[in-house]
C-alpha positions as CSV (number, residue, x, y, z in Angstrom):
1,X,290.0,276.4,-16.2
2,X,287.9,276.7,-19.5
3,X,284.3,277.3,-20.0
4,X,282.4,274.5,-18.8
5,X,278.3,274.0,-18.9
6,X,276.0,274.4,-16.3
7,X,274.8,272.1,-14.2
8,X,271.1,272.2,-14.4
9,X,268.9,271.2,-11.3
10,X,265.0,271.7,-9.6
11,X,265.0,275.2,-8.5
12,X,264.9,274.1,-4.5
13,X,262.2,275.0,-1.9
14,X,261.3,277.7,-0.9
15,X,262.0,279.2,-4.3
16,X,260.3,276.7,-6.1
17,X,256.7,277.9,-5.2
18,X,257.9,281.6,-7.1
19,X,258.8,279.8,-10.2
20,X,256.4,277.9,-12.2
21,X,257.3,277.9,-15.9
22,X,260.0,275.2,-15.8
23,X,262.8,277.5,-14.4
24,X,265.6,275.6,-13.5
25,X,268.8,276.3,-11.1
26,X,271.7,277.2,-12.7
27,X,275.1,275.6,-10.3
28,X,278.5,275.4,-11.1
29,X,279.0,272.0,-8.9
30,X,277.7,269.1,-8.8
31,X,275.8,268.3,-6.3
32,X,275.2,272.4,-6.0
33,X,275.9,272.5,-2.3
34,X,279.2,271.3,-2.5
35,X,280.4,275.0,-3.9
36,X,283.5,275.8,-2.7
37,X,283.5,278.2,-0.1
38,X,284.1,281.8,-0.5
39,X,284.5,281.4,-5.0
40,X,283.0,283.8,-7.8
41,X,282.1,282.5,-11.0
42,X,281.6,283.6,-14.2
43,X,278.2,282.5,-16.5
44,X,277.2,283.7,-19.9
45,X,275.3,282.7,-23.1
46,X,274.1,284.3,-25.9
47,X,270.4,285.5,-25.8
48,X,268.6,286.3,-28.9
49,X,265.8,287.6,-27.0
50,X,264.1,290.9,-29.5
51,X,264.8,294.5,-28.2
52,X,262.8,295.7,-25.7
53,X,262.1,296.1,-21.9
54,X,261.6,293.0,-20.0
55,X,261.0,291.8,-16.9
56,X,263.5,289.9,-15.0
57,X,262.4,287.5,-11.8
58,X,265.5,286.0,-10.5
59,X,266.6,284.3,-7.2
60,X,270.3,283.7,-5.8
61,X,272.1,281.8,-3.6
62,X,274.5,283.1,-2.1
63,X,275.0,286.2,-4.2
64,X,274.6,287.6,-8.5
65,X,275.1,290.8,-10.9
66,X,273.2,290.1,-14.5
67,X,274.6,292.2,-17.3
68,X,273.4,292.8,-20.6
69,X,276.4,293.5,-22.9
70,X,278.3,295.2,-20.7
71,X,275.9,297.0,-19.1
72,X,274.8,295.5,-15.3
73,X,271.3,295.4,-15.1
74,X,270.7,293.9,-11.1
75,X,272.5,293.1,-8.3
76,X,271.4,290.7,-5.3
77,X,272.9,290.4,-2.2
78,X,272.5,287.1,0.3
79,X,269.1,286.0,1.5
80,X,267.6,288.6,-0.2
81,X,265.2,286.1,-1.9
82,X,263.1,286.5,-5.3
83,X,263.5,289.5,-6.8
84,X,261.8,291.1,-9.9
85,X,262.7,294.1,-11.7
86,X,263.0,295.6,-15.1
87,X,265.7,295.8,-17.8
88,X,266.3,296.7,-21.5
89,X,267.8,294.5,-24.4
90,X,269.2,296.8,-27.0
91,X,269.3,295.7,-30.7
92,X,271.3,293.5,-32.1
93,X,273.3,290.5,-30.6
94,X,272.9,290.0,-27.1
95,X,274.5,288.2,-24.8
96,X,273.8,288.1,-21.2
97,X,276.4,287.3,-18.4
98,X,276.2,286.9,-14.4
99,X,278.3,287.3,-11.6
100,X,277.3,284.0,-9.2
101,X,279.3,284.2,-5.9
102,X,279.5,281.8,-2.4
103,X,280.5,284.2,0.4
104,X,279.8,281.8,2.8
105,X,283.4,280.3,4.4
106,X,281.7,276.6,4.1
107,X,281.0,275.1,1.0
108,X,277.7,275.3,0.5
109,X,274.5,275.7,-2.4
110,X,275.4,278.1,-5.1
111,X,273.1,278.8,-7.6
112,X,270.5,281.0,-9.5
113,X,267.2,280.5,-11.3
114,X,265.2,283.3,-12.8
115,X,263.0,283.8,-16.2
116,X,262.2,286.5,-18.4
117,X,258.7,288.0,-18.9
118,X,257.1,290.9,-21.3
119,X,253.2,292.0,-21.1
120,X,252.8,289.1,-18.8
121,X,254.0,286.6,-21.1
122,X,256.8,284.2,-20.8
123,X,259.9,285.0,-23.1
124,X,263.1,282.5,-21.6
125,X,263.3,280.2,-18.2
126,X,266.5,279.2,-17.2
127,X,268.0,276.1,-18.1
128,X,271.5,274.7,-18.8
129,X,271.2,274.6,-22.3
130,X,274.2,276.9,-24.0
131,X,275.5,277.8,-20.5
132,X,278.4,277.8,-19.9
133,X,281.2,279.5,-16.5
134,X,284.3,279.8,-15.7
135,X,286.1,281.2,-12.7
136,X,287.3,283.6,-15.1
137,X,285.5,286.3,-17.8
138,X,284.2,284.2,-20.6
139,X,285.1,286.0,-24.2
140,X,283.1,285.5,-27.3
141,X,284.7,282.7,-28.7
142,X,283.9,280.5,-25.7
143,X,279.9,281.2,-26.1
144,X,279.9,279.4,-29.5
145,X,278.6,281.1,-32.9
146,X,276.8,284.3,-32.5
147,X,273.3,283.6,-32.9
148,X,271.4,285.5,-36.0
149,X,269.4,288.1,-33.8
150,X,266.8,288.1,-36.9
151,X,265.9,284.2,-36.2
152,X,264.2,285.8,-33.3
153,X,261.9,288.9,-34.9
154,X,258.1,288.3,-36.5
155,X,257.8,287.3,-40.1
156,X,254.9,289.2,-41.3
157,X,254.3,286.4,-44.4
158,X,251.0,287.9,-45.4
159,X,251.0,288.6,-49.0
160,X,249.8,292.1,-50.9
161,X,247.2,292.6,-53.4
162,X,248.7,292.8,-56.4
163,X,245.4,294.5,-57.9
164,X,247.7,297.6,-56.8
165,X,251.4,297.9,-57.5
166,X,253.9,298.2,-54.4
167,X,255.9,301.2,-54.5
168,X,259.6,301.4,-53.0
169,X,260.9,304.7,-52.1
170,X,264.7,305.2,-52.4
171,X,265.4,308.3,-50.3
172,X,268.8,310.2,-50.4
173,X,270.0,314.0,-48.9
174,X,272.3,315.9,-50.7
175,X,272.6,319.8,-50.4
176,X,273.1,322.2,-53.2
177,X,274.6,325.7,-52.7
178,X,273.9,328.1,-55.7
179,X,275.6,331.0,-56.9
180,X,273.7,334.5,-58.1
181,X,275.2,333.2,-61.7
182,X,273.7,330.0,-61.4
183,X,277.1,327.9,-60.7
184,X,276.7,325.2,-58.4
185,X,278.3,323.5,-55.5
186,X,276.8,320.0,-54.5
187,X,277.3,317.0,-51.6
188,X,276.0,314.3,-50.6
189,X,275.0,313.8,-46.9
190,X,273.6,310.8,-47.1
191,X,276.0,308.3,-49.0
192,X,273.2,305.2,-48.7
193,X,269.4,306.1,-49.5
194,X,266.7,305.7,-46.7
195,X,264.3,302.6,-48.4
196,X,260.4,302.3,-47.7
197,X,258.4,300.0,-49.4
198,X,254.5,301.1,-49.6
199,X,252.1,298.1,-50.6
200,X,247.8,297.1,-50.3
201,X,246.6,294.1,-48.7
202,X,242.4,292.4,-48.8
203,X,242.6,289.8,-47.0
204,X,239.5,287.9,-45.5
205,X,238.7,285.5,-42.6
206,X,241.9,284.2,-40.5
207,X,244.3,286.5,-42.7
208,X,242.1,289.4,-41.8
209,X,242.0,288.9,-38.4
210,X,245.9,287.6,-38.4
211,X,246.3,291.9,-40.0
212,X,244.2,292.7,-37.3
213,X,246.7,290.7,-34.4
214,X,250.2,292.3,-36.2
215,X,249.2,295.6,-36.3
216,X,247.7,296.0,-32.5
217,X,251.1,293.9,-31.5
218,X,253.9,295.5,-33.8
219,X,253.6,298.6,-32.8
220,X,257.0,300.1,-34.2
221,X,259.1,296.8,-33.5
222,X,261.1,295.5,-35.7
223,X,260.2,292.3,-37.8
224,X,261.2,290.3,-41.3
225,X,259.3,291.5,-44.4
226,X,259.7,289.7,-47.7
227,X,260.5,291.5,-50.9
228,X,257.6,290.7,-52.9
229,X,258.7,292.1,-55.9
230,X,262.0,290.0,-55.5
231,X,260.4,286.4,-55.3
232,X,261.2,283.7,-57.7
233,X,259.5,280.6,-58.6
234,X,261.4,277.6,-59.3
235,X,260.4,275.7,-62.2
236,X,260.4,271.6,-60.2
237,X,259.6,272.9,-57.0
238,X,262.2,272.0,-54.1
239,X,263.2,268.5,-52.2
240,X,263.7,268.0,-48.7
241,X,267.4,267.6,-47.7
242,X,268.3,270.4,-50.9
243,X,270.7,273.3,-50.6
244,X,271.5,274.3,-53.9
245,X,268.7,276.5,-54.9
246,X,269.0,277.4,-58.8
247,X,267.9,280.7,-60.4
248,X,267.5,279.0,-63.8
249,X,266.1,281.8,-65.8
250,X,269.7,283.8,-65.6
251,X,268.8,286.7,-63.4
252,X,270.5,285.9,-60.3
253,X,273.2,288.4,-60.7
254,X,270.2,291.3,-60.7
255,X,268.1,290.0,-58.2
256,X,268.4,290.5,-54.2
257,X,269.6,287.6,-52.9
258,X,272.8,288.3,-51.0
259,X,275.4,286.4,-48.5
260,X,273.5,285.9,-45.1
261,X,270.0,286.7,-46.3
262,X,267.4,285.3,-44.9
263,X,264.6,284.0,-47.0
264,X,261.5,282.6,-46.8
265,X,260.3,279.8,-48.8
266,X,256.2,279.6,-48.9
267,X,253.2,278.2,-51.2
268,X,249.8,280.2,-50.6
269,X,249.2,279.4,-47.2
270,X,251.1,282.4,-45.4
271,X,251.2,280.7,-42.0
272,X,253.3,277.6,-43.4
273,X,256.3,278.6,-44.1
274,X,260.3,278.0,-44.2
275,X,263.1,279.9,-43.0
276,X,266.4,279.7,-44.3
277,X,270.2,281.3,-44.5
278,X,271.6,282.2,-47.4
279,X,275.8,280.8,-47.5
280,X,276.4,281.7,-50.8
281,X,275.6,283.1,-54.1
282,X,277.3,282.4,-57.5
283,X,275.7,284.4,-60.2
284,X,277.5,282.6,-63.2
285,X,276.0,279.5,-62.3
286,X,272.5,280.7,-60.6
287,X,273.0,279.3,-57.9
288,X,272.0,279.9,-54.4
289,X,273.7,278.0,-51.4
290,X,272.3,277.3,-48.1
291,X,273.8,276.6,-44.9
292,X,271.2,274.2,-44.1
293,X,269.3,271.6,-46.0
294,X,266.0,272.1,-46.3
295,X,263.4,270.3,-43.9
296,X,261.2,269.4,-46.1
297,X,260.1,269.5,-49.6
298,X,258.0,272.0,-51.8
299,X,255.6,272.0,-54.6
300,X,255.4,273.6,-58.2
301,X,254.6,276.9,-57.6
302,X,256.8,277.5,-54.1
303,X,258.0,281.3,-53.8
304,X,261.5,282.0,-52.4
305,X,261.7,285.7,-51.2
306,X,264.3,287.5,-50.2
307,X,263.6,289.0,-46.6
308,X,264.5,292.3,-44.7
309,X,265.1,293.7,-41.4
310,X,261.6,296.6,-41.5
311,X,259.0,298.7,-39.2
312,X,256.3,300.5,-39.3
313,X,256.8,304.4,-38.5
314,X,253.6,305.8,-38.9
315,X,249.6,304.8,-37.9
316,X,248.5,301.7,-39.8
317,X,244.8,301.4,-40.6
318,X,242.7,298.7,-41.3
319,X,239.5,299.5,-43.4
320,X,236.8,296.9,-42.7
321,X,234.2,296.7,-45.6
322,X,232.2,293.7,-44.3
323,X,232.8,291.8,-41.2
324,X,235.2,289.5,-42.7
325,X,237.3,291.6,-45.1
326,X,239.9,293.7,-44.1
327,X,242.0,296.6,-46.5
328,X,245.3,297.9,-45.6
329,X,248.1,300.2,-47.3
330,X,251.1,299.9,-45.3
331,X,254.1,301.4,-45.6
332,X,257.5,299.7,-44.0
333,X,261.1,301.2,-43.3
334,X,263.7,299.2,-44.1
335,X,266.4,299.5,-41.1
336,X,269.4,299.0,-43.0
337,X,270.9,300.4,-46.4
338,X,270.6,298.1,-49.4
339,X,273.9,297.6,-50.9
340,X,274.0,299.7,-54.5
341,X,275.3,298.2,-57.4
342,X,277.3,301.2,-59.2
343,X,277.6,301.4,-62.9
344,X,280.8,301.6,-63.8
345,X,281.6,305.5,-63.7
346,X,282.4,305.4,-60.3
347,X,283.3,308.4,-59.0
348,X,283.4,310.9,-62.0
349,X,280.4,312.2,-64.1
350,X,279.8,312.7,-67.8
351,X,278.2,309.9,-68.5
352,X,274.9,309.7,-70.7
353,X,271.4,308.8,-69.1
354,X,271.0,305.2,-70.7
355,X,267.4,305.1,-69.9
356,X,264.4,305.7,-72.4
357,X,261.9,307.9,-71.5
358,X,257.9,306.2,-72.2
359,X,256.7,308.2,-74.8
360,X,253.0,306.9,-73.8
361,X,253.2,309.7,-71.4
362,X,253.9,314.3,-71.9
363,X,257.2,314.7,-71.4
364,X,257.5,318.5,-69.9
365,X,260.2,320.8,-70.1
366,X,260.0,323.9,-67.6
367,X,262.3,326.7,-68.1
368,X,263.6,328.2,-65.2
369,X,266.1,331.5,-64.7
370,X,267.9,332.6,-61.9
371,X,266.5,336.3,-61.8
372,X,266.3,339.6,-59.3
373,X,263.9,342.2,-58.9
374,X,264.8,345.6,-57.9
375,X,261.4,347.5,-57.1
376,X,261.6,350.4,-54.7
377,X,257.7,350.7,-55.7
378,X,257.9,353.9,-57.1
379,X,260.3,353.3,-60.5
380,X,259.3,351.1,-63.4
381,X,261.3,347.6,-61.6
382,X,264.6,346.7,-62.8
383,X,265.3,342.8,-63.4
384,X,268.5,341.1,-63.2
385,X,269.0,338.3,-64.7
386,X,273.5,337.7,-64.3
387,X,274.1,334.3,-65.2
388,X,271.8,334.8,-68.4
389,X,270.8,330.8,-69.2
390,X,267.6,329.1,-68.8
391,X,267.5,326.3,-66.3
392,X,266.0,324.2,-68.3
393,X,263.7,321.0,-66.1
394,X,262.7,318.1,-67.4
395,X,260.2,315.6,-66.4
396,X,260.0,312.5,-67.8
397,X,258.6,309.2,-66.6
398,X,260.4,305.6,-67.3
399,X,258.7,302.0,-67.8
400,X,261.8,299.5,-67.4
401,X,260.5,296.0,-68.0
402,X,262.9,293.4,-66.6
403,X,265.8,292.3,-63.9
404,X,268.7,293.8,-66.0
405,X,267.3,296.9,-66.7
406,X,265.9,297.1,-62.9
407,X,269.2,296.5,-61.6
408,X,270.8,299.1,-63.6
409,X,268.2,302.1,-63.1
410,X,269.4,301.3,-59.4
411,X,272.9,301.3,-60.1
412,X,272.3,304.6,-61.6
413,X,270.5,306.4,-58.8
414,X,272.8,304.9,-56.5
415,X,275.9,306.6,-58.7
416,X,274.1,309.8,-58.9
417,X,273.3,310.1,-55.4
418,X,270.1,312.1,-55.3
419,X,271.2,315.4,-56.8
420,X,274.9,315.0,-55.7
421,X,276.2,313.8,-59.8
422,X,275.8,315.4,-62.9
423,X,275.4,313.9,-66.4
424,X,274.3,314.2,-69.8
425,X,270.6,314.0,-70.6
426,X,268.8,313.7,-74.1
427,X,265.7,315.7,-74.8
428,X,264.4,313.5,-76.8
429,X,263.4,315.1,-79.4
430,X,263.9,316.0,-82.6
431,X,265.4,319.7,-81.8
432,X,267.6,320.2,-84.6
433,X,266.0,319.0,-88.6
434,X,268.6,318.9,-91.3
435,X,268.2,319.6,-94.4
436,X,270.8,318.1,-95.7
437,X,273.4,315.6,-95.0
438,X,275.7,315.8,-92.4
439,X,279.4,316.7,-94.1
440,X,282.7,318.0,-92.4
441,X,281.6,319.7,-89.1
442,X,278.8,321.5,-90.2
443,X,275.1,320.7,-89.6
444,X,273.0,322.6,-91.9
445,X,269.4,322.9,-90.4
446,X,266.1,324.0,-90.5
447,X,266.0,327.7,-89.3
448,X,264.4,327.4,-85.4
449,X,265.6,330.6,-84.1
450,X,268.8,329.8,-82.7
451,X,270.6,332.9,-84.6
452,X,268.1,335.0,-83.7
453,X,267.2,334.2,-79.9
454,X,270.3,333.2,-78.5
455,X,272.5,335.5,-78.8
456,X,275.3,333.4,-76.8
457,X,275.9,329.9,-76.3
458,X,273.5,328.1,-73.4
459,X,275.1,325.0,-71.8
460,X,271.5,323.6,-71.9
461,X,272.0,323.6,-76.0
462,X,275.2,323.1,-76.2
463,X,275.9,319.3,-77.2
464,X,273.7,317.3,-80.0
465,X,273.2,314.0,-80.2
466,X,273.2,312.3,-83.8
467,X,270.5,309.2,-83.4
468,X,271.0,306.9,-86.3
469,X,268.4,304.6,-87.9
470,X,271.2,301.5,-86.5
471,X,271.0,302.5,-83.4
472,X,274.0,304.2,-83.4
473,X,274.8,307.7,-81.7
474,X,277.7,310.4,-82.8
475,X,277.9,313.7,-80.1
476,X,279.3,316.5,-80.7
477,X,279.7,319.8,-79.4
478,X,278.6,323.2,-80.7
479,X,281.0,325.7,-81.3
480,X,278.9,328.5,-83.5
481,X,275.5,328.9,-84.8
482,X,275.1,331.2,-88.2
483,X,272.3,332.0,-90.0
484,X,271.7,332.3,-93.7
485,X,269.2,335.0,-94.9
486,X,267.2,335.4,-97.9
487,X,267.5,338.8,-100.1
488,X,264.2,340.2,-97.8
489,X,266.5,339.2,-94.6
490,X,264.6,336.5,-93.3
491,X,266.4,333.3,-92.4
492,X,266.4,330.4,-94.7
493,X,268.7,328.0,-92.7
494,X,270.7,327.8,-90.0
495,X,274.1,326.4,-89.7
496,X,276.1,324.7,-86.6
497,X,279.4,324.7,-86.5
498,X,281.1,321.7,-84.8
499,X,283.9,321.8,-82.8
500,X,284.8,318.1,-84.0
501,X,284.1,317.1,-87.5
502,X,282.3,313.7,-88.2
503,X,284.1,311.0,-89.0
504,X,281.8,309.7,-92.5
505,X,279.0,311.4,-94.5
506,X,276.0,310.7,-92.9
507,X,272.7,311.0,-94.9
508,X,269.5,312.4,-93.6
509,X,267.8,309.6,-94.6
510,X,270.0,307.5,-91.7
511,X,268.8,310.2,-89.2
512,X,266.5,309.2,-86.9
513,X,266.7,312.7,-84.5
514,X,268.7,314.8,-83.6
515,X,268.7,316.2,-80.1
516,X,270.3,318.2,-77.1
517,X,272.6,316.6,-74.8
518,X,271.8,319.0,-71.6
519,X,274.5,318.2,-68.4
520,X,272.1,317.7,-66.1
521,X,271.3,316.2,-62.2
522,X,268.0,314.8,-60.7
523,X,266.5,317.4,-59.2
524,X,265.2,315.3,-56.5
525,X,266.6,313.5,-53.4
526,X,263.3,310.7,-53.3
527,X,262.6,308.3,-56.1
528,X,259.3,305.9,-56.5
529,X,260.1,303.0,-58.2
530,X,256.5,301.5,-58.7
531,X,256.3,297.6,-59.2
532,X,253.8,296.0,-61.3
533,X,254.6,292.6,-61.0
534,X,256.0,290.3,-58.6
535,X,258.4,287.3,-60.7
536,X,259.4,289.4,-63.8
537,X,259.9,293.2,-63.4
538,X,258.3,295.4,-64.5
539,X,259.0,299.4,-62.8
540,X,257.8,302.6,-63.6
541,X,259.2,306.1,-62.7
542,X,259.1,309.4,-62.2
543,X,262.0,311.7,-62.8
544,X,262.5,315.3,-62.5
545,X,265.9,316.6,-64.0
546,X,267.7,320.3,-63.8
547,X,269.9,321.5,-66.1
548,X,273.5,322.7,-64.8
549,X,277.0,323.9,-65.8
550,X,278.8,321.7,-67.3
551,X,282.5,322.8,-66.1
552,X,284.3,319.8,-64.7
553,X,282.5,317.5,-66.7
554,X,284.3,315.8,-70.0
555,X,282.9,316.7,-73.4
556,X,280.9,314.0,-74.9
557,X,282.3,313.4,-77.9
558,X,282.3,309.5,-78.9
């Protein structure tokens, strides 16, 4: 036979007096006591009940096993009456079969009733409703669609103070072996980044006390947490029965609204709210496809916010100023790994850091050596210095002001993989000042102590970037530096020759700096992207960068 539903009846006496939250009997026949004698049967549904420990109060007649997955959870044997006892849900989709069985050699009543309970409060009773047995194991496909295990977790739908940005927190390992010389070996361990988000809350009266409720319930369960920083406003507002949403203002394609999202769609009034499923996503167009229409209309001014799967790891607190106000900074784990948009030198290195630094704020440079000291406390010390190049650090902090530019600092850090991939960086500044135009493959410059200092080439000034006035850039790489000296021996000017000549004259006066290129990788494994702004974006970070060898990586000549 197939899967056939339930039949659904009173749990009957004595039983009934044990079950008083609207349990019903679960029977395979109709009437139940007509169940052939001496049969097992097969019962099962999906049960998107959330992860935890539960417990289970059952009764059956004659006989029942109850698995969760595929683990059993309790047997009961004849006339052995109501029965209560504890068992786990583990995450993600559950589904929830039992074993019913007539072992009497009549036919007789078959059935089972039970409900499941957690801190004394009612989760599921038993009834008929997506039920369904067989005399046979029941597989997936006879249960129906899987249902989405996140329709069942807490939406926490209060929303931050903006008076202080939300930080996200973008968390990769990697591991770097160095040599005595300074050569490096790198991997990354973790290939998608941990992801926290960090943000404030003042709230007063009901959405105080509803902080108050979440954080004594939550615990560290898991729960839906909208992506403030990812919400969009649409310009008319929404209509009941719609499900084509439209990203008019041409971002869709760097904003985080994926396949099978869940969203929420809300005004100001955090308790009133919409769920819905994301089917689609067509970023030429804008638009966003539900699987559903929606129930009912919104206003001018709706948000629709992208939602994830979070918890909280570590103690909240809840600063009460008055009797009525509460203050929070919370901090919430994301449990899965966002999907990375990679630029599009995937899987080599070389490229150049496309971002500019925000020249509002000291950029620092720290100049690091790889050295050894030989003391044996008697003897002036002896230091050793064997790869003989400064490891040259840079700290530099980015403002990125809209979705594009968002969505590609991501795709960058994604790429790079903490400190797993190297790449070119500017210094910024204006390191080399010619004094004349740029001819042939010669640079002549300014004397700043290259022939004098370095007395061989460092690979953290070994490439130059040619900024023109157009906006323009021409690298190339240094192959000598020489020095011209007055009569009385000091230096006058300094000349660089380049391995590759340029390609036209270019005059000084089209020369808006010339800098390092240094090969380069973050020197971090955790990056704060801080957001500003919820609608348009507007991030700021922090990024500290270490200069490396540049074997294996292609010159940067464009």
């Amino acid at each position: 036979m197939s899967a056939t539903p339930v039949f659904e009846f009173a749990v009957p006496a004595p039983y009934d007096a044990s079950f008083t939250h609207g349990e019903k009997a679960l029977a395979v026949h109709d009437p139940m006591s007509s169940t052939p004698p001496l049969s097992s049967y097969y019962l099962a549904r999906w049960l998107p009940v959330p992860t935890g420990l539960y417990v289970l109060k059952s009764v059956a007649d004659d006989a029942a096993q109850w698995f969760v997955g595929v683990a059993m959870v309790l047997s009961t044997q004849k006339n052995q009456g109501v029965f209560e006892t504890q068992i786990y849900f583990p995450p993600g989709t559950k589904r929830m079969d039992i074993t019913l069985q007539n072992i009497d050699t009549l036919a007789a009543q078959c059935f089972v009733a039970f409900s499941l309970h957690q801190a004394g409060r009612l989760i599921y009773a038993s009834a008929a409703e997506n039920w369904v047995f067989d005399t046979a194991p029941i597989a997936d496909a006879d249960l129906g669609p899987e249902p989405d295990p996140r329709a069942s977790l807490p939406v926490f739908s209060v929303l931050p103070n903006w008076g202080e940005a939300i930080l996200e927190r973008l968390e990769w390992f990697s591991d770097v072996m160095v040599s005595e010389s300074g050569a490096e070996m790198r991997r990354s361990i973790r290939p998608d980044p941990r992801r926290s988000v960090e943000a404030s809350f003042l709230r007063a009266g009901s959405q105080r006390s509803m902080m108050d409720t979440f954080l004594a319930a939550i615990g560290q369960k898991v729960f839906m947490m909208p992506l403030w920083f990812e919400q969009y406003r649409p310009s008319n507002g929404l209509a009941m029965g719609q499900t084509v949403i439209v990203i008019d203002d041409g971002t869709l394609a760097w904003r985080a609204f994926r396949p099978n999202d869940l969203i929420i769609i809300m005004g100001r009034d955090p308790n009133d709210y919409d769920i819905a499923t994301i089917f689609s996503v067509d970023t030429g167009t804008g638009e966003i496809t539900l699987t559903d229409s929606l129930p009912r209309a919104w206003s001018y001014g709706t948000r629709i916010i992208p939602l994830r799967k979070v918890r909280i790891t570590e103690p909240a607190e809840l600063s009460n100023p008055t009797s009525r106000v509460g203050r929070a900074r919370l901090r919430f784990m994301l449990e899965e790994p966002e999907q990375q948009v990679t630029p599009d030198w995937v899987g080599g290195e070389g490229r150049q850091f496309p971002f500019k630094p925000n020249r509002a704020t000291d950029m620092t440079m720290v100049y690091n050596r790889i050295t050894y000291t030989i003391d044996n406390e008697t003897a002036t010390p002896t230091n050793l210095d064997l790869g003989d190049r400064a490891l040259v650090a840079q700290r530099l902090e980015l403002l990125l002001f809209g979705r594009q530019l968002t969505s590609e600092l991501r795709a960058w850090l994604g790429e790079t993989r903490g400190r797993t991939r190297r790449f070119y960086l500017p210094t910024y500044e204006m390191d080399i000042l010619p004094k004349q135009d740029l001819v042939g493959a010669q640079i002549v410059a300014e004397p700043m102590g290259f022939a004098d200092y370095m007395k061989q080439p460092q690979e953290a000034r070994r490439y130059v970037g040619v900024h023109l006035t157009d906006g323009t850039t021409v690298y190339r790489r240094i192959a000598s530096i020489a020095a011209v000296r007055s009569i009385y021996g000091r230096v006058t000017s300094e000349i660089f020759t380049l391995t590759t000549p340029f390609d036209d004259v270019i005059s000084v006066g089209d020369i808006r700096r010339i800098d390092f290129m240094v090969p380069s990788r973050f020197d971090q494994d955790a990056f704060e992207l801080t957001h500003y702004v919820d609608e348009n974006a507007a991030v700021g970070i922090n990024v500290v960068t270490r200069s490396t060898d540049s074997a294996g990586m292609p010159d940067l000549i464009v």
